[in-house]
C-alpha positions in Angstrom: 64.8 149.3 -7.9 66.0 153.1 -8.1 69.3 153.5 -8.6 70.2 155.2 -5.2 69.3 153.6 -1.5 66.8 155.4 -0.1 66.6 157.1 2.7 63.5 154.7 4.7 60.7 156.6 6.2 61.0 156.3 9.3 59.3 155.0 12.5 59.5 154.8 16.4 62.3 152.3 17.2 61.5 149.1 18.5 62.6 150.5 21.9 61.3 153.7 21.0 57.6 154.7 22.7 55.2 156.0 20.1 54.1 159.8 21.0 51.1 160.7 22.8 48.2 160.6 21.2 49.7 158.1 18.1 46.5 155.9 18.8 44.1 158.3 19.4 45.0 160.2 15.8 44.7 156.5 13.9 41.2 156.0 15.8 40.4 159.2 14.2 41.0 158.4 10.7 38.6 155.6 11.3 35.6 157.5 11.5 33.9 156.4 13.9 30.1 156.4 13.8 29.0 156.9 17.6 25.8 155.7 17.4 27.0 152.3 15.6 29.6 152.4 18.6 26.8 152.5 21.0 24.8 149.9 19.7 27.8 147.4 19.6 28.3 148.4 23.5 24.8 147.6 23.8 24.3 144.2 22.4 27.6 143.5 23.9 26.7 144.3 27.5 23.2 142.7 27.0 24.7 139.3 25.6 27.0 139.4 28.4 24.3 140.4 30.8 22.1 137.6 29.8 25.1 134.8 30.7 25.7 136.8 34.1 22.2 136.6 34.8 21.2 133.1 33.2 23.9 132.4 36.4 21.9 134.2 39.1 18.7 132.5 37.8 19.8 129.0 37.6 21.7 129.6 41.4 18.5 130.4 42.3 15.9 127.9 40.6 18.4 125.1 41.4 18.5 126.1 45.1 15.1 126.5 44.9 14.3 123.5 43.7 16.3 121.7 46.2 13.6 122.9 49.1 10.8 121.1 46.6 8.2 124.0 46.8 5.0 123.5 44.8 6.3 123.4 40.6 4.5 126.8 40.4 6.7 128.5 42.4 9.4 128.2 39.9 7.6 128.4 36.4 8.9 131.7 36.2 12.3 131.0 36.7 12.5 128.3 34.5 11.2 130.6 31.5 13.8 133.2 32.6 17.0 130.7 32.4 15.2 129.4 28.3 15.2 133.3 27.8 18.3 134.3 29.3 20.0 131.2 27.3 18.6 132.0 23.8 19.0 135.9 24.3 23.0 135.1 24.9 23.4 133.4 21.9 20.7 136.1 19.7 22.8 138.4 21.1 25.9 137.2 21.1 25.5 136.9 17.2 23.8 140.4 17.2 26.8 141.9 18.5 29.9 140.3 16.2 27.6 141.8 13.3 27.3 144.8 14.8 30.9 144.8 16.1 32.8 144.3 12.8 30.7 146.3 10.8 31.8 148.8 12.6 35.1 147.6 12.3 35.5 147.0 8.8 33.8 150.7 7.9 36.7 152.3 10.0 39.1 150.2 8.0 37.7 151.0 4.6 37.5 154.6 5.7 41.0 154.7 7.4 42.6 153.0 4.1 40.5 155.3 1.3 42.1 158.2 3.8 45.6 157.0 3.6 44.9 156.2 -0.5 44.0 160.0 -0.9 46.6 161.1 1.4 49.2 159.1 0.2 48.5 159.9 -3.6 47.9 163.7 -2.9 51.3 163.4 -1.2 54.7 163.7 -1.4 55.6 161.1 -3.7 58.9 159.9 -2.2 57.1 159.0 0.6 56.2 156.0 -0.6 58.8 155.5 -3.3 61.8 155.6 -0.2 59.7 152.8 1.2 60.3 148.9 0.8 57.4 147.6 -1.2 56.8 144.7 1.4 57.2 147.7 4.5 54.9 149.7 2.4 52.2 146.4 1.8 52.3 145.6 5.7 51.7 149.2 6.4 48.8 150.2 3.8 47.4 145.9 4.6 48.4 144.2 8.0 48.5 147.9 10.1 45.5 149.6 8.5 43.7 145.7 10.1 45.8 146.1 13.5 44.2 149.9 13.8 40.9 148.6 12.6 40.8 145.6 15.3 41.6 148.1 18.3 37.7 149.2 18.1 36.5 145.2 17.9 39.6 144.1 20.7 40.0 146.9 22.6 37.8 149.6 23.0 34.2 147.7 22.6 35.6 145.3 25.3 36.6 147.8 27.6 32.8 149.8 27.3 31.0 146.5 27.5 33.4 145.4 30.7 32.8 149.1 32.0 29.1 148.8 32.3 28.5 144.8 32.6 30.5 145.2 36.1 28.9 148.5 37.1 25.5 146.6 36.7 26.4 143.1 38.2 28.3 145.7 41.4 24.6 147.3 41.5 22.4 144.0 41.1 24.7 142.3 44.1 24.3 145.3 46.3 20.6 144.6 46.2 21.2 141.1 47.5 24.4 141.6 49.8 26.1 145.0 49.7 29.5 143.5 51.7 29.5 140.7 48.4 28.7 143.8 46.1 32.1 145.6 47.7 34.2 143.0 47.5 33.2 142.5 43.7 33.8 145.9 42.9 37.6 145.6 44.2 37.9 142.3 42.4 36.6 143.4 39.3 39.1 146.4 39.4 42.2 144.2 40.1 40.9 141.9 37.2 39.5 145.1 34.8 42.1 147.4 35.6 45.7 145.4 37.0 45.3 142.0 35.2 45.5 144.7 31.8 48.0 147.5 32.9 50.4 144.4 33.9 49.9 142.9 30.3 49.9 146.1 28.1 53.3 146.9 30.2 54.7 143.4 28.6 53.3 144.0 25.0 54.0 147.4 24.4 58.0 146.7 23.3 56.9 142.8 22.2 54.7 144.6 20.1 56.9 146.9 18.9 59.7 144.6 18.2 57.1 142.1 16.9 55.6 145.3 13.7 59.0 145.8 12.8 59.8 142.2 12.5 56.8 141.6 10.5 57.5 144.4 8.3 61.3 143.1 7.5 59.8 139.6 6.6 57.2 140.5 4.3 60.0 142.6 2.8 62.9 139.9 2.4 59.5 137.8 1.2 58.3 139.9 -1.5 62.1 140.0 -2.4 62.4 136.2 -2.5 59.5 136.0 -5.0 59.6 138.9 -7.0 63.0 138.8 -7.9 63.6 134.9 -7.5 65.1 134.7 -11.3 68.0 137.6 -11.1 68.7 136.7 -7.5 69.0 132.7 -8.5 71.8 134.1 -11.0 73.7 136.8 -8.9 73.8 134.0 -6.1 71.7 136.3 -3.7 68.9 133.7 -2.8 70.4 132.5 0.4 70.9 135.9 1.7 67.3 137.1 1.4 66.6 133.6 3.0 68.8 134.3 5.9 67.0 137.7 6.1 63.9 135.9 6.2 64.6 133.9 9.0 66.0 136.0 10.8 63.0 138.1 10.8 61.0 135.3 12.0 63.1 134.7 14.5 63.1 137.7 15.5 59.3 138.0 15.3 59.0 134.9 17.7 61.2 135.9 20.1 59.0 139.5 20.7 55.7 137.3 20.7 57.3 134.9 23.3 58.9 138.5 25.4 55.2 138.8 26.4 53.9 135.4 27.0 55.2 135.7 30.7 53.5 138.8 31.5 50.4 137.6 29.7 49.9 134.3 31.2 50.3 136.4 34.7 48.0 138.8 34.0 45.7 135.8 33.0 45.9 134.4 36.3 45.5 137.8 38.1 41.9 137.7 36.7 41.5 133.8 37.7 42.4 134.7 41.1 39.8 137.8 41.5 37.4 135.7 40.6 38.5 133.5 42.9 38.6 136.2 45.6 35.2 137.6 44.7 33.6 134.1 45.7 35.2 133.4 48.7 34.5 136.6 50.2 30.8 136.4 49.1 31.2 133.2 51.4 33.0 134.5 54.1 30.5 137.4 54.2 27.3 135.4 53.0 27.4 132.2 55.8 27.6 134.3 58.6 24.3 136.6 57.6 22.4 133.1 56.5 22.9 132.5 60.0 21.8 135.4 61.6 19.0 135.6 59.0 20.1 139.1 57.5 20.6 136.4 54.0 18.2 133.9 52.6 19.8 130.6 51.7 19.0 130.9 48.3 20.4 134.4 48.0 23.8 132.6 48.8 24.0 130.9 45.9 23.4 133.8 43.9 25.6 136.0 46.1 28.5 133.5 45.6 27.4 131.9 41.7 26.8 135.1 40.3 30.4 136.6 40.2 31.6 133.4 38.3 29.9 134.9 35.2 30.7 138.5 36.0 34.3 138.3 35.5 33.5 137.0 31.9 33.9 140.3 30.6 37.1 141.2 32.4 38.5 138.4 31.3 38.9 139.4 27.7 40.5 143.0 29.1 44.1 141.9 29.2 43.8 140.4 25.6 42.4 143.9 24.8 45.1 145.6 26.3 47.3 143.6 24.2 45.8 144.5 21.1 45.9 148.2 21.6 49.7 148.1 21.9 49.7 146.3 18.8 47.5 148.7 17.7 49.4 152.0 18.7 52.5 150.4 17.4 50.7 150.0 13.6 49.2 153.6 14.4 53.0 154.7 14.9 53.6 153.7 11.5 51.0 154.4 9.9 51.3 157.9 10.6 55.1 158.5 10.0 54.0 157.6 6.4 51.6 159.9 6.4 53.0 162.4 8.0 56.3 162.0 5.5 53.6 162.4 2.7 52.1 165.5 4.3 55.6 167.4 4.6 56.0 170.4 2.5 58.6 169.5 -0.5 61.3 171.5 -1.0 61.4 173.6 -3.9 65.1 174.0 -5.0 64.5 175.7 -8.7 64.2 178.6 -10.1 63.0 179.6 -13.4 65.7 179.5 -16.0 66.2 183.1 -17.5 64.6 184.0 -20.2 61.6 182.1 -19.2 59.0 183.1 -16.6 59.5 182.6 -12.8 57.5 179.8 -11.8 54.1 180.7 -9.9 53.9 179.7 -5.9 49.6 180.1 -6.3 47.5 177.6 -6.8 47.9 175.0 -9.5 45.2 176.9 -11.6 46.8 180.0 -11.4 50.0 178.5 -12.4 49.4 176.7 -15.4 47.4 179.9 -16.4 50.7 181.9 -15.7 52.8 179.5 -17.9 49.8 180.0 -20.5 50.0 183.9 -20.3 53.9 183.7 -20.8 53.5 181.6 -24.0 55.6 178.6 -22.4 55.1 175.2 -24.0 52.7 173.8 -22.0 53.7 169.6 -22.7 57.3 169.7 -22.2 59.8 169.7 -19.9 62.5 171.4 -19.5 65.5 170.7 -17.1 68.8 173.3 -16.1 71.6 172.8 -14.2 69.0 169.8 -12.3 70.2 167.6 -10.1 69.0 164.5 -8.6 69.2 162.5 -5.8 66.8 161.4 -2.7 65.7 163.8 -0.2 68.7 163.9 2.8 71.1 162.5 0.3 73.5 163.5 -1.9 72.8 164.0 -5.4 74.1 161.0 -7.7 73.6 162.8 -10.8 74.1 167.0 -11.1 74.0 169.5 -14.3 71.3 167.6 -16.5 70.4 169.9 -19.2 67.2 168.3 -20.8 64.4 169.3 -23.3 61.6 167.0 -23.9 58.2 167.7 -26.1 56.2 165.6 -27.9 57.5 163.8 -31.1 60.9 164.4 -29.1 62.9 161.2 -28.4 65.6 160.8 -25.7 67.7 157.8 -24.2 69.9 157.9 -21.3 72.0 154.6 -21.0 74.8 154.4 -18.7 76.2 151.8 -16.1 74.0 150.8 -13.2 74.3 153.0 -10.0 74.9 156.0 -12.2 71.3 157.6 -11.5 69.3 157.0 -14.4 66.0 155.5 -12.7 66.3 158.9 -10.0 66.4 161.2 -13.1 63.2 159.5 -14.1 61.7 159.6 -11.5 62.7 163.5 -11.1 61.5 164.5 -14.2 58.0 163.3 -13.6 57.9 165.6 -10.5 57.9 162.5 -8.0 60.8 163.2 -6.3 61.8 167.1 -6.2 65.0 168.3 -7.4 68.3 168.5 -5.5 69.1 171.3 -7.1 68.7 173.5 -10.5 65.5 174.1 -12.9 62.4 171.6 -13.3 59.6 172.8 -15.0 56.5 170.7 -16.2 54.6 172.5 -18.8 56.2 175.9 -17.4 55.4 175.2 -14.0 57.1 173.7 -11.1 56.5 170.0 -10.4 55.8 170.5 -6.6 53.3 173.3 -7.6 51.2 170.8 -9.6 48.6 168.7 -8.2 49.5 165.2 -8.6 46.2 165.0 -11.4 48.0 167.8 -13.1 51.4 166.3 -12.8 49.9 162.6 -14.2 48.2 164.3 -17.4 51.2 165.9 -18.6 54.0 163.1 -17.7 53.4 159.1 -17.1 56.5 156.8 -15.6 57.0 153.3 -15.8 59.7 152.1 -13.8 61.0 148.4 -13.6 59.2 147.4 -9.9 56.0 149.4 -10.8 52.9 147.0 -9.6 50.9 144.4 -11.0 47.5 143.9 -9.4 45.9 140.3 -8.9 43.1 140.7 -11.5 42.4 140.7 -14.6 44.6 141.7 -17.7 42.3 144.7 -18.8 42.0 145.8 -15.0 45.4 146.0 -14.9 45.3 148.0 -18.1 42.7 150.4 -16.5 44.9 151.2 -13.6 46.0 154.3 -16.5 42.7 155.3 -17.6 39.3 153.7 -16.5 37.6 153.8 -19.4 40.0 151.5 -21.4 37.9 150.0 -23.9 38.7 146.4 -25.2 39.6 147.3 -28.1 42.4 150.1 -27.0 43.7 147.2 -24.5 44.4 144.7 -27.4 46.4 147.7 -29.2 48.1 148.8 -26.3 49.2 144.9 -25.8 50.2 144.7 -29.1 52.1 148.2 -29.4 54.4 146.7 -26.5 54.8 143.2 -28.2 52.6 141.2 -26.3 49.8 139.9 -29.0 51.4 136.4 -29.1 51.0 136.4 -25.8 47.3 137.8 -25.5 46.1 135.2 -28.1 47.7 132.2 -25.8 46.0 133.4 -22.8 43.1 130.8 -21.9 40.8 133.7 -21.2 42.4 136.6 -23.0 41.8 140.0 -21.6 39.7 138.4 -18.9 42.3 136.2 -17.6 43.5 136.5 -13.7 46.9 137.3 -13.0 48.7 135.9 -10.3 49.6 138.8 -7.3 52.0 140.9 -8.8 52.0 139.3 -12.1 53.9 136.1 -10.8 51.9 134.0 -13.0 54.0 135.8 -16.4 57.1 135.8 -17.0 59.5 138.9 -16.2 59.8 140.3 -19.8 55.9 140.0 -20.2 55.7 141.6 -17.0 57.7 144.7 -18.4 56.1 144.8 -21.3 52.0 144.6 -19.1 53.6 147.6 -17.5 54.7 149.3 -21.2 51.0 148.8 -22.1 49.6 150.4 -19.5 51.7 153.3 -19.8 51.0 153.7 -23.6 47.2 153.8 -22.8 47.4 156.9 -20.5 46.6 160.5 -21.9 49.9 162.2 -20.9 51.8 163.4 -23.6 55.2 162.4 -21.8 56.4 159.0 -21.8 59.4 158.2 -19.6 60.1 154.3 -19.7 62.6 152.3 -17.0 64.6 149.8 -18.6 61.9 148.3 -21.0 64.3 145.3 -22.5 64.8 143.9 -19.4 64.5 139.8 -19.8 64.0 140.0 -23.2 66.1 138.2 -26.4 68.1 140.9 -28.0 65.7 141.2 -31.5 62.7 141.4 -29.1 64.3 144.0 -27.1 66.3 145.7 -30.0 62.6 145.9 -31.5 61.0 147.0 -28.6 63.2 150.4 -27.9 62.9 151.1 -31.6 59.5 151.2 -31.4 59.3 153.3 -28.6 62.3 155.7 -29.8 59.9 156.6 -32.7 57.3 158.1 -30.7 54.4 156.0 -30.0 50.9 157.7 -30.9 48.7 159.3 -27.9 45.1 158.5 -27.1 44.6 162.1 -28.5 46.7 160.7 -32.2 49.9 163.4 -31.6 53.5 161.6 -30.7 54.5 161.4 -27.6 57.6 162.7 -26.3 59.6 160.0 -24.5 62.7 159.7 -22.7 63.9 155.7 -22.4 66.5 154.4 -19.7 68.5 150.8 -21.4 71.2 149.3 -21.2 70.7 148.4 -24.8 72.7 150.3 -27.6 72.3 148.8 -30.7 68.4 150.2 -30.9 69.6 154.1 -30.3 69.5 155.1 -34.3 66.0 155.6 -33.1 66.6 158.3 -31.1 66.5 162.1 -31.7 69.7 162.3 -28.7 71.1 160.0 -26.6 72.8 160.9 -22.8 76.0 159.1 -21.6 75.7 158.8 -17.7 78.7 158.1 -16.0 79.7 159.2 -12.7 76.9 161.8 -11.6 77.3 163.5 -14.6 76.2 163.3 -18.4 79.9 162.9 -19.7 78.6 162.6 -23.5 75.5 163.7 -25.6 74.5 163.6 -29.0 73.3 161.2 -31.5 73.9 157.2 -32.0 75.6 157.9 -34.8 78.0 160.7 -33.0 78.5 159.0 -29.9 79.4 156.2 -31.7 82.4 157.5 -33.6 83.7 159.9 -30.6 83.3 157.9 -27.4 85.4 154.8 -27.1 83.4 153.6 -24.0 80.0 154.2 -25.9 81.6 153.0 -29.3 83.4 149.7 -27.0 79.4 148.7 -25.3 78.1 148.7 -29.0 80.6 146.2 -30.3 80.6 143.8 -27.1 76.5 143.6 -28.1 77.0 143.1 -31.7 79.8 140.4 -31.0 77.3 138.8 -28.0 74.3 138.6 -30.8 76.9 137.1 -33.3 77.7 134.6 -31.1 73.9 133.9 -30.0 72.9 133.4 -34.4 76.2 130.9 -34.1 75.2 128.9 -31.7 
């Protein structure tokens, strides 16, 4: 959790219509293949076309049939209806293969897109959003945009050219029948939908935002079960839980109404279809303008037609769900794709930071002769973007084989200093620069080889323990995992694993406890090749020698992949370990009141030298009892 709230990105209101065109961008991201989209239409219409005319055929063989002409007569027929009855099913299958292929290939195309985008990106984008908004947008509403092409648009082509050839086959037998289809099909093609998509688009609405608040109070139910069991928060995040599902069933239930109406608009055209093909067809059977056996197919036939109107309003439904996860979707996106601010200027004496290209920057640092691993803060301040600052005037240095901690009470902007030093949020105010250059004019490769963060709610995949390890550098051999695991105190642990570094983890590491969690995290970090090291609150759910042993050992500078020292800056709440460090920065109150060594902040600040003792006394305590 960062230390200040965070402005969310944002999204159309419940109430709130998405902008034109919301849908029609999202659909774009898929990428499409047209010919793929064809061929789905295709084997749609002709499975649909095969029940519509299996109808006609068996109208016709079974009046036939009742006039007992010679067997002959209706060999043919017979064939047809064993044809038309295994080509539906052939096809049928034929088209939910072609169907979701599609599907799923515009889902894996639309997610990679939002990956690169997202990662290429602004990085507050995602940090200022809640991890269970951000799951149900990059999971559930990259699916919902997805299923528009297999519940929505596929539907709607296969509707559009099933009726226009059952309208055309009808006219052939009975052109008043064939008029009085077309209408019908259009009240149940085109009114049975518009009437439902008018009652879905706020249920819809209503029902992604509810969706997205539930798997957010969830996540925070299960993630954080232990502290919020202790702080006595578990029944709030349970009444936020329900709540949100109440809240979700009451926008699903706002549209039953309309739905179950549109529902019977399309039972009644079919209705009206057959009656007029009787009303029209009796009359011309008796003046002989009609055969009798063409009645039945004039009047059977549009009992199969309507088949593919009937999934329309469900189709219209899903493309307001569909729009409304599009709408989402893209304010994330389009958060990620804002310019950042750029608030700092170069501090004097040192060269001006380059606006080119990354390249060109990092060459211009080179060219000036400025360190090219450190970083170097002036006058910085920090805070989210559209908030306040909580912390101003950080004047920091930090290269390799350099040690900092920064301890402080909670709330005072620790974690957002982090998290501004390693360029993913841009500064409020003041000097950044990352190996001479300006975070925001690094790509975020650049900005990941020269600085790697771990902060306390960073992600734990469900896979394996050496996966998990790889997220920092693919080609993680076993052998660096295993001294990784043990560097961050986790050996013990490996060695009890039933399965070692091939042992699943639980979704977000729920299957470990939340020190061992931390100290996955601490691994992973250690195994990247940035020379920077900037650590959240490592000690967290640790015993006091584990932890005290922990921040010691990474106050001395663990080794890089390349064998120099790494330069790292730790934010903990523990004090006793801080002998370790080269200085250590007293946060209080949006400003670094106190800065020096253990030793010296120790002797000349009561509040530092007060937190010491209360630790010292706690750990006496802990050996008595």
């Amino acid at each position: 959790m960062t230390d200040a709230a965070a402005a969310p990105v944002t999204a159309p209101a419940p109430d709130e219509r998405p902008p034109r065109g919301t849908l029609r961008r999202a659909v774009r991201m898929l990428g499409l293949d047209r010919r793929r989209v064809l061929l789905a239409v295709l084997t749609g219409t002709l499975a649909l076309g095969c029940g519509v005319a299996l109808a006609a055929v068996s109208a016709w063989l079974i009046t036939r049939a009742s006039q007992m002409p010679p067997v002959l007569q209706l060999s043919i027929a017979t064939v047809a209806v064993r044809t038309f009855g295994i080509g539906r099913g052939v096809l049928r299958y034929l088209d939910r293969l072609v169907s979701h292929d599609v599907a799923l290939r515009g889902m894996t195309n639309l997610r990679t897109t939002l990956y690169g985008r997202l990662a290429a990106g602004r990085s507050e984008a995602t940090l200022r959003v809640r991890r269970g908004d951000l799951l149900a947008r990059v999971g559930a509403d990259v699916d919902a945009v997805g299923d528009v092409v297999v519940r929505g648009l596929l539907p709607a082509g296969v509707a559009l050219l099933l009726g226009a050839g059952t309208v055309a086959a009808m006219a052939f037998f009975w052109p008043p029948a064939a008029a009085a289809l077309a209408a019908c099909l259009v009240l149940a093609g085109v009114g049975a939908p518009l009437l439902a998509a008018r009652g879905a688009r706020i249920a819809e609405r209503r029902a992604a935002s509810a969706r997205a608040d539930a798997s957010a109070a969830a996540l925070t139910a299960l993630d954080d079960a232990g502290p919020l069991l202790v702080a006595g928060g578990v029944e709030r995040r349970l009444r936020e839980l329900r709540d949100a599902d109440r809240r979700l069933a009451r926008a699903v239930d706002s549209g039953a109404a309309t739905s179950a109406l549109a529902a019977g608009i399309g039972i009644l055209a079919t209705g009206l279809a057959a009656t007029a093909a009787l009303v029209t067809g009796i009359p011309a059977v008796r003046s002989g303008a009609l055969a009798p056996v063409d009645l039945a197919v004039v009047v059977l036939t549009p009992l199969a037609a309507f088949e593919a109107t009937g999934m329309l309003p469900a189709a219209a439904v899903a493309v307001q769900r569909s729009r409304a996860a599009a709408a989402r979707i893209l304010a994330l996106l389009d958060s990620a794709d804002a310019p950042a601010p750029v608030a700092s200027v170069a501090p004097e004496g040192a060269a001006p930071a380059p606006v080119a290209a990354t390249s060109e920057a990092l060459a211009a640092a080179a060219a000036a002769g400025i360190d090219d691993a450190g970083i170097q803060a002036r006058a910085l301040a920090c805070g989210w973007p559209g908030l306040s600052p909580v912390l101003r005037d950080v004047d920091l240095d930090v290269v390799p084989g350099r040690s900092v901690a920064v301890v402080g009470p909670s709330g005072a902007g620790k974690t957002t200093l982090l998290l501004t030093l390693a360029g993913l949020l841009p500064p409020a105010g003041g000097t950044l620069l990352l190996g001479g250059v300006e975070p925001a004019h690094l790509s975020p490769a650049d900005r990941a080889g020269r600085v790697v963060v771990t902060t306390e709610d960073a992600h734990v995949f469900g896979t394996t323990v050496l996966e998990n390890l790889r997220v920092a550098r693919g080609d993680v051999t076993p052998e660096e995992a295993v001294a990784a695991l043990a560097a961050a105190g986790l050996d013990g642990w490996l060695t009890a694993l039933p399965d070692g570094l091939d042992t699943l983890l639980g979704p977000d590491a729920r299957t470990v406890s939340g020190g061992e969690r931390r100290r996955l995290l601490l691994a992973r970090a250690l195994l990247a090749p940035a020379p920077l090291l900037l650590v959240d609150e490592p000690a967290e759910h640790l015993d006091p020698d584990t932890a005290d042993a922990l921040v010691t050992s990474l106050l001395a500078g663990p080794a890089a992949p390349d064998g120099g020292r790494r330069g790292v800056v730790v934010v903990t709440h523990r004090l006793t370990p801080l002998a370790a460090a080269d200085e250590v920065l007293w946060v209080e109150s949006g400003r670094i009141v106190a800065r020096g060594t253990h030793a010296e902040l120790s002797a000349g600040l009561l509040d530092y030298r007060e937190a010491v003792r209360r630790e010292r006394v706690t750990a006496d305590q802990r050996e008595r009892a």
